[in-house]
C-alpha positions in Angstrom: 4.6 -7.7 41.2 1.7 -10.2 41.1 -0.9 -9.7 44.0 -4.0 -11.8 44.1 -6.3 -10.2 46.9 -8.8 -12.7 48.5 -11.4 -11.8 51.4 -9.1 -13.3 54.3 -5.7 -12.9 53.0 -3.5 -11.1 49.9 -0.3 -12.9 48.7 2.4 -11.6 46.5 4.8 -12.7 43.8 7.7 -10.8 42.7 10.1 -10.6 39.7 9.1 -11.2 35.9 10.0 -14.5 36.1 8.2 -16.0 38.9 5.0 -13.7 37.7 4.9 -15.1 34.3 5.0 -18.7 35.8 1.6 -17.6 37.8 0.3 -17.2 34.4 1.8 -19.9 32.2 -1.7 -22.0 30.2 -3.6 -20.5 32.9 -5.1 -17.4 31.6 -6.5 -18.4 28.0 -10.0 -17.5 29.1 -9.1 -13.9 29.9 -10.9 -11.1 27.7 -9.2 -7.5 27.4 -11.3 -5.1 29.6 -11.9 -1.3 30.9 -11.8 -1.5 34.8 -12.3 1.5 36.5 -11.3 3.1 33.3 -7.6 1.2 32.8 -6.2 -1.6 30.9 -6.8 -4.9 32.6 -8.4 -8.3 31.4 -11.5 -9.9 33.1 -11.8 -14.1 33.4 -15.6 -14.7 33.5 -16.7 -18.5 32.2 -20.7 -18.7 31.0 -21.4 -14.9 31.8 -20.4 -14.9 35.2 -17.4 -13.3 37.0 -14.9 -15.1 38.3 -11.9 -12.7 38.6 -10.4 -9.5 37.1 -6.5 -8.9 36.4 -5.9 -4.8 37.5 -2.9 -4.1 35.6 -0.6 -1.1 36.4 1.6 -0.2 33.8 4.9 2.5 34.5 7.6 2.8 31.8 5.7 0.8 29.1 6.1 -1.8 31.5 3.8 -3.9 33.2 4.6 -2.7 36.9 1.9 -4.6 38.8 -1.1 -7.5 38.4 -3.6 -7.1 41.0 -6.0 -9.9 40.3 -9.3 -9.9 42.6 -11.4 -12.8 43.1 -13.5 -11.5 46.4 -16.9 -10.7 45.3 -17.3 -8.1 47.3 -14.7 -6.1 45.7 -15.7 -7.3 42.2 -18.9 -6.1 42.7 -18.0 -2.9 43.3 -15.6 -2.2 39.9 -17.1 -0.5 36.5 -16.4 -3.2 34.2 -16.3 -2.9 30.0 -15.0 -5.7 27.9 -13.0 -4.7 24.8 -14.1 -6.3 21.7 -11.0 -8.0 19.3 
């Protein structure tokens, strides 16, 4: 599942191949990243945040994408980038 969570609404994509179509050329600028201690990747152009990918992973299996763009909520995650 592939949830992006805005202030005012939350929609939801099922199945591996609709999700990977969210992300086709349109995730190059993600870096790998600690948030709130797990895997996830962080997209943040010139220094500044823009949105962070929360990924939940069951059965060595990506399970779920939460991606968060309100910054509210961003503001409130412990954030660490992992170097290559």
């Amino acid at each position: 599942m592939f949830r992006v969570n805005r202030a005012t609404r939350t929609r939801e994509v099922h199945g591996a191949t609709a999700v990977a179509k969210q992300f086709s050329g349109r995730a190059r600028e993600a870096q790998v990243a600690l948030i709130d201690g797990a895997i996830g990747a962080v997209v943040a152009p010139l220094g500044h945040l823009g949105l962070v990918f929360k990924i939940t992973i069951t059965h060595n299996k990506i399970a779920e994408i939460n991606v968060i763009i309100d910054p509210e909520q961003l503001s409130q995650l412990e954030l660490a980038i992992l170097e290559e």
